[in-house]
GUZA-660811 format. One line per field, with one value per residue: x, y negated, z negated of N, C-alpha, C in turn; residue number from 0; residue in one letter; chain. Coordinates in Angstrom, 1 decimal. Example, Ala and Ser with C-alpha at 12.3 -4.5 7.8 and 13.67 -1.06 7.14 Angstrom:
<nodes>
nu = [13.2 | 12.8] .
nv = [5.7 | 2.2] .
nw = [-7.8 | -7.1] .
cau = [12.3 | 13.7] .
cav = [4.5 | 1.1] .
caw = [-7.8 | -7.1] .
cu = [13.2 | 12.9] .
cv = [3.3 | 0.0] .
cw = [-7.8 | -7.9] .
k = [0 | 1] .
r = [A | S] .
c = [A | A] .
</nodes>
This chain:
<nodes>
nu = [49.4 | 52.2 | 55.4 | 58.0 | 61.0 | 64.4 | 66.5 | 66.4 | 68.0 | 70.2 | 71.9 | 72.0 | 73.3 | 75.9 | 76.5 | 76.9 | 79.3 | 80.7 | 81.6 | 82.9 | 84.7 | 86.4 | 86.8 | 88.4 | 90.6 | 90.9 | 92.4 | 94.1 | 97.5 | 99.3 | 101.8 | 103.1 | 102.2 | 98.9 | 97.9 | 96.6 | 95.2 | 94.2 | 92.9 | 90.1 | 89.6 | 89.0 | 87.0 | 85.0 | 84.4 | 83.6 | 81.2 | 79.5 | 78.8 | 77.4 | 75.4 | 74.3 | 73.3 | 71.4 | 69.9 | 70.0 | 67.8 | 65.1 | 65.1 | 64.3 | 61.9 | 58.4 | 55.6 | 52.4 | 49.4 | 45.8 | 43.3 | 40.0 | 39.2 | 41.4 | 45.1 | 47.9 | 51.1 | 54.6 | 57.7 | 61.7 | 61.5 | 59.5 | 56.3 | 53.1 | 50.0 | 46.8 | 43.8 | 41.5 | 39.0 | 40.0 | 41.6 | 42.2 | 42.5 | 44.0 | 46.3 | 47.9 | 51.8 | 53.9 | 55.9 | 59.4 | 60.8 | 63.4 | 65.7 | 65.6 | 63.4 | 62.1 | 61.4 | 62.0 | 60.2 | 59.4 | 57.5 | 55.1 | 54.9 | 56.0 | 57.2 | 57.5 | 59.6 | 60.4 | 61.0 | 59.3 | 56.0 | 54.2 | 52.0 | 49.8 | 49.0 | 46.7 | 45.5 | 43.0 | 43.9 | 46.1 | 48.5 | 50.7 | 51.2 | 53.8 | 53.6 | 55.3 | 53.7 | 52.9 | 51.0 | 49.0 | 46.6 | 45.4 | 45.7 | 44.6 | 41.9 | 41.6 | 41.4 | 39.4 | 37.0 | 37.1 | 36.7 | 34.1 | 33.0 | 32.2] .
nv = [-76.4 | -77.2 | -78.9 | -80.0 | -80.2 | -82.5 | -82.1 | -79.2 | -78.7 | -80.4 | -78.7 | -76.1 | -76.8 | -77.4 | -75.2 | -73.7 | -75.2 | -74.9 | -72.0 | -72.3 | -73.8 | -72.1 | -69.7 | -71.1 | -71.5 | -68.6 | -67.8 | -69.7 | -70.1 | -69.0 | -70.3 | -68.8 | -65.7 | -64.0 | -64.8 | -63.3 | -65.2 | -66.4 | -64.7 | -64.6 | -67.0 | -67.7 | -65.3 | -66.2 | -69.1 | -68.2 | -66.5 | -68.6 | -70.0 | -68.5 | -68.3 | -70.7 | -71.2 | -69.3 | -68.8 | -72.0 | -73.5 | -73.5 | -74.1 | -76.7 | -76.9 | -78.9 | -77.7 | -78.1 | -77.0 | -76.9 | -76.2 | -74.9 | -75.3 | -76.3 | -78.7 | -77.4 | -78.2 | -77.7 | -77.4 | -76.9 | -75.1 | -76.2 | -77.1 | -77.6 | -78.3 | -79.4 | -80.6 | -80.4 | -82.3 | -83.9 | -86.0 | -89.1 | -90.7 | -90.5 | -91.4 | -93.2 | -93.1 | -95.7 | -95.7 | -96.0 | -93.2 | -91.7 | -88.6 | -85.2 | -82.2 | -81.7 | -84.9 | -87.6 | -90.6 | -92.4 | -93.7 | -91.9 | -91.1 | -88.4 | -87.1 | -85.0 | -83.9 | -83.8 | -85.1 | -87.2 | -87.6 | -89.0 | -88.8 | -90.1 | -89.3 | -90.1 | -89.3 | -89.6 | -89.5 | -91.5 | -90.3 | -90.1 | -89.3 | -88.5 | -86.7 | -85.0 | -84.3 | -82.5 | -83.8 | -87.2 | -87.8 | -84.9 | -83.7 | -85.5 | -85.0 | -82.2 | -82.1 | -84.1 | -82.4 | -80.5 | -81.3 | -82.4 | -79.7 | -78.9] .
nw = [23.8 | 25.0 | 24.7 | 26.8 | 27.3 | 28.4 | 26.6 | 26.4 | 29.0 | 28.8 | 26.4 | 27.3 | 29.8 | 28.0 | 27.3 | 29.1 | 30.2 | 28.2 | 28.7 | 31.3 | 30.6 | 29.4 | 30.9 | 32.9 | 31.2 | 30.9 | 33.6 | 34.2 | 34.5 | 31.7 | 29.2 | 27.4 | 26.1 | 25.0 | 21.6 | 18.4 | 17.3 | 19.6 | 21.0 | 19.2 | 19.3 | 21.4 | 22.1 | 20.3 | 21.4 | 23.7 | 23.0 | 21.3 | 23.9 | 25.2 | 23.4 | 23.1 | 25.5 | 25.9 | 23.2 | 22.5 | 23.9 | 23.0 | 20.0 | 20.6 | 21.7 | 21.1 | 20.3 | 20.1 | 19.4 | 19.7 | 18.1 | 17.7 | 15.2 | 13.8 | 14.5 | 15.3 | 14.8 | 15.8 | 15.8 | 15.7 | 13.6 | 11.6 | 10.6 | 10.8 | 9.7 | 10.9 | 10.1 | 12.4 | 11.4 | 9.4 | 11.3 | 12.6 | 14.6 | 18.0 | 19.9 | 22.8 | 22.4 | 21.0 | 19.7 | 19.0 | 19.3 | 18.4 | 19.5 | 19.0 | 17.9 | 14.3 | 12.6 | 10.3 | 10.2 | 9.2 | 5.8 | 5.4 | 7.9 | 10.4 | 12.8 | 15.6 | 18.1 | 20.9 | 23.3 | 26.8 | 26.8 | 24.2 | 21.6 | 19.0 | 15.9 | 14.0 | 10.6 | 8.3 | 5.0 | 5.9 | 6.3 | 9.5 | 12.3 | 15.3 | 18.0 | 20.8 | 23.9 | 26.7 | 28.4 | 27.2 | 28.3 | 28.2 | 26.1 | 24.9 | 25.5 | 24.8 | 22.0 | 22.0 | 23.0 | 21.4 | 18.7 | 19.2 | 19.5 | 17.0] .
cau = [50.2 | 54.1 | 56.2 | 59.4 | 62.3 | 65.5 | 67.3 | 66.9 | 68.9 | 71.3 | 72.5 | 72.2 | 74.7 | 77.0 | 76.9 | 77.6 | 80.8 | 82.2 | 82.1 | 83.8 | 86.2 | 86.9 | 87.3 | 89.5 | 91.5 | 91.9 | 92.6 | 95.0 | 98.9 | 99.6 | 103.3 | 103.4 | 101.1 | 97.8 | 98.4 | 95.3 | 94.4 | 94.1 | 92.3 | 89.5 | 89.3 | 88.4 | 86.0 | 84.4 | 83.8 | 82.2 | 79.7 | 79.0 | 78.2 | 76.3 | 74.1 | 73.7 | 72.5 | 69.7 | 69.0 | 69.4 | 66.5 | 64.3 | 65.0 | 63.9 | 60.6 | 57.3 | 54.3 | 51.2 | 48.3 | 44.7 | 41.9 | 38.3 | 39.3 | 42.8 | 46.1 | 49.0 | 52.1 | 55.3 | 58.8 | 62.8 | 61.2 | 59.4 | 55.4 | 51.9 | 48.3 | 46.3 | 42.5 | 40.3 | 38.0 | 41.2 | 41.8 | 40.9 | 42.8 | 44.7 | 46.9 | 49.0 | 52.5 | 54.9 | 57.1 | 60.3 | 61.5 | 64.6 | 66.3 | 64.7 | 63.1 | 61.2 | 61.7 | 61.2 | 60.0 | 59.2 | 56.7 | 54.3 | 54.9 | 56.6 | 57.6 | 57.7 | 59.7 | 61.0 | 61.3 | 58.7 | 55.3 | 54.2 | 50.7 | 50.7 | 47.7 | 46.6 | 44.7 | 42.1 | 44.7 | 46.8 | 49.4 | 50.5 | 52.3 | 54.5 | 54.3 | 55.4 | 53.2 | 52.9 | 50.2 | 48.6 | 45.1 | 45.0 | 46.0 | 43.6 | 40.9 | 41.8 | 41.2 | 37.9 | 36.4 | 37.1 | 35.8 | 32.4 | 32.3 | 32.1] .
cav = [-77.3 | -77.2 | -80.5 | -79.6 | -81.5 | -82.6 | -81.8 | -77.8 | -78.8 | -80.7 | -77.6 | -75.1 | -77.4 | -77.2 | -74.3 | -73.4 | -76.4 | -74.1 | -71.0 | -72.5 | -74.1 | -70.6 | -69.0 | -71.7 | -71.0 | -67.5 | -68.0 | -70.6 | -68.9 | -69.7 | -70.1 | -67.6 | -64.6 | -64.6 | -64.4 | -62.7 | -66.3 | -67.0 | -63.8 | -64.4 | -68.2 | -67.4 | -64.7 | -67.1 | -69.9 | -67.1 | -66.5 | -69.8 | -70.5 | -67.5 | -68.2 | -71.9 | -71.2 | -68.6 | -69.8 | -73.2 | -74.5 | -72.6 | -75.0 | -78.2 | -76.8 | -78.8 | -77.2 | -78.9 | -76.6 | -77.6 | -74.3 | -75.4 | -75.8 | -77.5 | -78.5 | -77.0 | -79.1 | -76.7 | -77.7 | -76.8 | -74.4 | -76.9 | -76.7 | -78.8 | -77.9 | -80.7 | -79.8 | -81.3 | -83.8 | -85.2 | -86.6 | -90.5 | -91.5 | -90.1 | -92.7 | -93.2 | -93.4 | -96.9 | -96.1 | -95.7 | -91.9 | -90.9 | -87.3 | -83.9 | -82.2 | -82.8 | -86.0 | -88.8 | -91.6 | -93.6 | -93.1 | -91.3 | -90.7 | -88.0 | -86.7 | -83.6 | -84.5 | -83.2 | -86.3 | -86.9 | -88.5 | -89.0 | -89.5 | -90.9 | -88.8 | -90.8 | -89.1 | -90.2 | -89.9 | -92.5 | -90.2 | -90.5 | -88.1 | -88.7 | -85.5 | -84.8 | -83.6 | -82.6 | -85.1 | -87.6 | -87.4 | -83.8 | -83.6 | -86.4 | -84.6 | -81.2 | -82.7 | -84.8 | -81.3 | -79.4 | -82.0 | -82.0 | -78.0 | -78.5] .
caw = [24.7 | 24.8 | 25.4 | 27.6 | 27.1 | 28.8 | 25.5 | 26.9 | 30.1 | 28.4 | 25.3 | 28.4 | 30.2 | 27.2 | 26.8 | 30.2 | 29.9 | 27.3 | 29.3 | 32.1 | 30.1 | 28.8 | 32.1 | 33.6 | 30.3 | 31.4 | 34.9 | 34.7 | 33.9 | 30.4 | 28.9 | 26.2 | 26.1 | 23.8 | 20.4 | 18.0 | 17.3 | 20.8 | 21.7 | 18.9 | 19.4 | 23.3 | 22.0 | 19.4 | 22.5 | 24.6 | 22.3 | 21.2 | 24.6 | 25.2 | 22.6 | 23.5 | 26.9 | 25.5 | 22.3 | 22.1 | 24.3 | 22.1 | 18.6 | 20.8 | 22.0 | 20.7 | 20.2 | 19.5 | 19.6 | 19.3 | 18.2 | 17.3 | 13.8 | 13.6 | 15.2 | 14.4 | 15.0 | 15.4 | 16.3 | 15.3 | 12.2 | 10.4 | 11.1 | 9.9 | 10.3 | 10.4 | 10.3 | 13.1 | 10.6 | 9.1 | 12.1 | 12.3 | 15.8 | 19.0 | 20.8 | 23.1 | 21.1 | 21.7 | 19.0 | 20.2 | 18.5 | 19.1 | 19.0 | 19.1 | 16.6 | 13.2 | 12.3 | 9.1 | 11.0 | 7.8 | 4.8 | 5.6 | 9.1 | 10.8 | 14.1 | 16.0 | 19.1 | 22.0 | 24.4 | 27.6 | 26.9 | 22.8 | 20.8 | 17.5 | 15.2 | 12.5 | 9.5 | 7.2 | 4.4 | 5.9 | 7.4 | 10.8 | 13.3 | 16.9 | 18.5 | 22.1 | 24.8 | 28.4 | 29.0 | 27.3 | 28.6 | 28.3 | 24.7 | 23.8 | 25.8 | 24.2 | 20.5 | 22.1 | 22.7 | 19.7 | 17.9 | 19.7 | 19.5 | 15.5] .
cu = [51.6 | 54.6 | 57.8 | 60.4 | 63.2 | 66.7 | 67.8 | 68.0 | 70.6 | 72.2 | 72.6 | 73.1 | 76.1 | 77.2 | 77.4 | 79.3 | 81.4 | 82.6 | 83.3 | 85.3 | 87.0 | 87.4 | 88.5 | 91.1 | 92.3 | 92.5 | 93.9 | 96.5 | 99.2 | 101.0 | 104.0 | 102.0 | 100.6 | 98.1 | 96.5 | 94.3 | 93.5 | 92.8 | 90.9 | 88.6 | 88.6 | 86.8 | 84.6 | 83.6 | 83.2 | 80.7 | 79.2 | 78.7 | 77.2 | 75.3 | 73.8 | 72.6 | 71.0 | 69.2 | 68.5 | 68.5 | 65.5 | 63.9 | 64.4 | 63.0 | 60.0 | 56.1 | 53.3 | 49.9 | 46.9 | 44.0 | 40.8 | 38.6 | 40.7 | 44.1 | 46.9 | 50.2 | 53.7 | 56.7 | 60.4 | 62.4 | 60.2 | 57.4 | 54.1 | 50.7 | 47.7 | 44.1 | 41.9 | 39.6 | 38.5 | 41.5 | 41.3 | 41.3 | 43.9 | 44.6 | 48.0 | 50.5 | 53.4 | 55.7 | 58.2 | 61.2 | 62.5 | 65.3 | 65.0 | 64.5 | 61.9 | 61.8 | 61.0 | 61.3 | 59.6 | 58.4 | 55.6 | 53.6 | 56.1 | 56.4 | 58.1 | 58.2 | 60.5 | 61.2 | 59.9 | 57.6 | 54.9 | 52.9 | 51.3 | 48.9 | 47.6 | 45.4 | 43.8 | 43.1 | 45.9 | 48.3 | 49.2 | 51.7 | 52.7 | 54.3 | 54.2 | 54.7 | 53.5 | 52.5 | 49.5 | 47.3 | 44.7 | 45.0 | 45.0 | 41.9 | 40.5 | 41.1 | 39.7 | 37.2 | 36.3 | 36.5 | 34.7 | 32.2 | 31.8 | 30.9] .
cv = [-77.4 | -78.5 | -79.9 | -80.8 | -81.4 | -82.3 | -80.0 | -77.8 | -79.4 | -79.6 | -76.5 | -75.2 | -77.2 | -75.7 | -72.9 | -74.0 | -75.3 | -72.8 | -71.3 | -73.3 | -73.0 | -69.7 | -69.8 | -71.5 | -69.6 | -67.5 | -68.6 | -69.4 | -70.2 | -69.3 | -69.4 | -66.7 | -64.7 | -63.8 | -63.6 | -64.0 | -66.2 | -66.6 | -64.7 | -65.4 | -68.3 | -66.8 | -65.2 | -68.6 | -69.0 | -66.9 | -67.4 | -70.5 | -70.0 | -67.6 | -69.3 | -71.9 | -70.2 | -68.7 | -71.3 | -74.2 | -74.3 | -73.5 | -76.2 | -78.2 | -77.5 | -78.2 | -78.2 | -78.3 | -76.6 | -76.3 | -75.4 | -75.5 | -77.1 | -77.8 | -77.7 | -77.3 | -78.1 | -77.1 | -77.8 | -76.2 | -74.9 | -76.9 | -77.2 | -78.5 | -78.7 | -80.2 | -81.1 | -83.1 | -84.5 | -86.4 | -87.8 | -90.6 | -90.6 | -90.8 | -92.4 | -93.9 | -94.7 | -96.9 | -95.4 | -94.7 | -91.8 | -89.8 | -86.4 | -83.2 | -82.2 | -84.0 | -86.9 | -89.6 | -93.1 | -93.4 | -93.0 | -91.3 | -89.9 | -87.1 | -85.4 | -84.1 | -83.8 | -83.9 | -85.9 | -88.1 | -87.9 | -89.2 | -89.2 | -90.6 | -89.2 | -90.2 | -90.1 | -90.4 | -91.1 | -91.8 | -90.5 | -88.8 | -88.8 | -87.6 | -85.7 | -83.8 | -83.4 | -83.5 | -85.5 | -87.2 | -86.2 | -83.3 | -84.6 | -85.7 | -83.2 | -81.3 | -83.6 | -83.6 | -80.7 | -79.8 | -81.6 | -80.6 | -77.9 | -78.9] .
cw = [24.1 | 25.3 | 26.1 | 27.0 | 27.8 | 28.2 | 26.1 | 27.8 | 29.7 | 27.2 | 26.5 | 29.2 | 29.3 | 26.7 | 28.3 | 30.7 | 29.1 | 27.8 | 30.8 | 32.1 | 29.7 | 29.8 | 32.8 | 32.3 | 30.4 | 32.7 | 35.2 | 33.7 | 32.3 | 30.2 | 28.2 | 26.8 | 24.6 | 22.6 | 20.1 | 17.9 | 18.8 | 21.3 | 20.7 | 18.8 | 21.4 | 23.1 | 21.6 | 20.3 | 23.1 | 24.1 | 21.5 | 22.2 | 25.3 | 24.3 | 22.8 | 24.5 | 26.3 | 24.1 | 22.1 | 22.7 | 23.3 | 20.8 | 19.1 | 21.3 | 20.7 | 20.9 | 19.3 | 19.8 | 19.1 | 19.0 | 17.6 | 16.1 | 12.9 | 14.3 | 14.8 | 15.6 | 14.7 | 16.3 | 15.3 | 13.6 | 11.5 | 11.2 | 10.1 | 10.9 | 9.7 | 11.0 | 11.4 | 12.1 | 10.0 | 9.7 | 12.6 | 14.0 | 16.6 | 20.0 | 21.3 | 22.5 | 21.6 | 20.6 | 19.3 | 19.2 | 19.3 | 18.6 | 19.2 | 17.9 | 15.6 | 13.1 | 10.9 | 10.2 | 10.0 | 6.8 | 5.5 | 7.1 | 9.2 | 12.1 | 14.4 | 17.4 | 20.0 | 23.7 | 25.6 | 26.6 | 24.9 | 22.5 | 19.6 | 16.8 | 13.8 | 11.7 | 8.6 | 5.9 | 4.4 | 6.5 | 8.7 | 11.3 | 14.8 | 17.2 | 20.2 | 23.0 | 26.2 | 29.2 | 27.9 | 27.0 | 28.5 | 26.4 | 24.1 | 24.1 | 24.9 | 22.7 | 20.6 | 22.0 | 21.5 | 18.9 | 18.0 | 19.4 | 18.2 | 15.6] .
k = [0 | 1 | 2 | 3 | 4 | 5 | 6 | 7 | 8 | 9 | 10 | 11 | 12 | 13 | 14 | 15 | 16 | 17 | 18 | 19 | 20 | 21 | 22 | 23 | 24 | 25 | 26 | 27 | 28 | 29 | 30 | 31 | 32 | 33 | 34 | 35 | 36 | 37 | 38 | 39 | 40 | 41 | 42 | 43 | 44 | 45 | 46 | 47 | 48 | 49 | 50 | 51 | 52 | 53 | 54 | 55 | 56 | 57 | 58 | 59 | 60 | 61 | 62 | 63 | 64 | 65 | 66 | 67 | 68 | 69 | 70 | 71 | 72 | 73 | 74 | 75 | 76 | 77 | 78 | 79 | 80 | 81 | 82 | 83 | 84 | 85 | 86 | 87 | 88 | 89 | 90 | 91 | 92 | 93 | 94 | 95 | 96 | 97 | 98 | 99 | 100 | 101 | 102 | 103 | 104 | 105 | 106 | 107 | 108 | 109 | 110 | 111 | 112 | 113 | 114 | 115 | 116 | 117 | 118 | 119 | 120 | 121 | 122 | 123 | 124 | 125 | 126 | 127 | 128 | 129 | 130 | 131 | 132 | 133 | 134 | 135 | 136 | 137 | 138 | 139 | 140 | 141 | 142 | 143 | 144 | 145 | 146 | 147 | 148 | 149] .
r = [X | X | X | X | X | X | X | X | X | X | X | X | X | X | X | X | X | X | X | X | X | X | X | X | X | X | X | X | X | X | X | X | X | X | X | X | X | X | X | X | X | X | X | X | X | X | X | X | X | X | X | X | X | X | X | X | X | X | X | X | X | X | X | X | X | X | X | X | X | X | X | X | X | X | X | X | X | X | X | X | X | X | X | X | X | X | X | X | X | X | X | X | X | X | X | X | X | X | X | X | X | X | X | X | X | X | X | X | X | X | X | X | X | X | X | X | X | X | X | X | X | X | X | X | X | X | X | X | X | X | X | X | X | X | X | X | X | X | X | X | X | X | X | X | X | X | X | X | X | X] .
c = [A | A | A | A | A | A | A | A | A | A | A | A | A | A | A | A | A | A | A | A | A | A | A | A | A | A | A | A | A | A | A | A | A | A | A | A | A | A | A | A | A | A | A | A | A | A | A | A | A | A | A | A | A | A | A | A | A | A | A | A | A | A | A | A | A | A | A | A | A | A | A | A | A | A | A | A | A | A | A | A | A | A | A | A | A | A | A | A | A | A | A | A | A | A | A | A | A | A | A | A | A | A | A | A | A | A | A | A | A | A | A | A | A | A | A | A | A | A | A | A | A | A | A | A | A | A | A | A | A | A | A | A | A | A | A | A | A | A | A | A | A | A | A | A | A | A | A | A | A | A] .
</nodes>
């Protein structure tokens, strides 16, 4: 299960904003002619917006995948496999995360987040986890199963 976010739309937008600031920069008649700076500071926004638009949705994907043996919790690099029987509770989340991402969310809680709907997986050890889903009910059902298959 993948969690989408609004975070993709919005780095895709900016990084569309800088190409078209860049183009109305060439377009429009400038007063002097381009220096090397000029040229390599143009080139340097081109491809910092080119790489926004097709990489940077990519860092703010959550992944939260369930297998018959454990989850595994995967977002902006950082990534936690939490075995099935650890697992004490799967709730719907009301704490109010903010940003995309891993996240510290406080001791011994932490957050995989990517905005939209949240559960909050509390361990037998006493951790806890936010991660962002597609649904809810499908992610609690996903983890009801797997359980039962053991």
């Amino acid at each position: 299960m993948e969690a989408d976010s609004t975070a993709k739309i919005i780095i895709r937008g900016a990084g569309f904003l800088t190409l078209g600031s860049l183009l109305m920069g060439l377009l429009l008649p400038s007063e002097s002619s381009a220096t090397a700076l000029d040229i390599l500071w143009m080139s340097l926004a081109a491809l910092g917006g080119c790489l926004l638009i097709i990489f940077g949705p990519r860092g703010l994907r959550t992944t939260a995948k369930v297998t018959s043996e454990e989850v595994v919790l995967f977002s902006t690099g950082f990534r936690v496999r939490l075995d099935l029987q650890s697992i004490e509770s799967v709730t719907d989340s009301f704490f109010p995360s903010g940003g995309y991402g891993y996240r510290y969310l406080g001791k011994g809680h932490r957050g995989f987040i990517s905005g939209g709907e949240q559960v909050d997986l509390r361990l037998e050890n006493g951790r806890e986890y936010t991660v962002s889903v597609n649904s809810v009910d499908e992610f609690c059902a996903a983890i009801t199963a797997a359980k039962a298959m053991k």
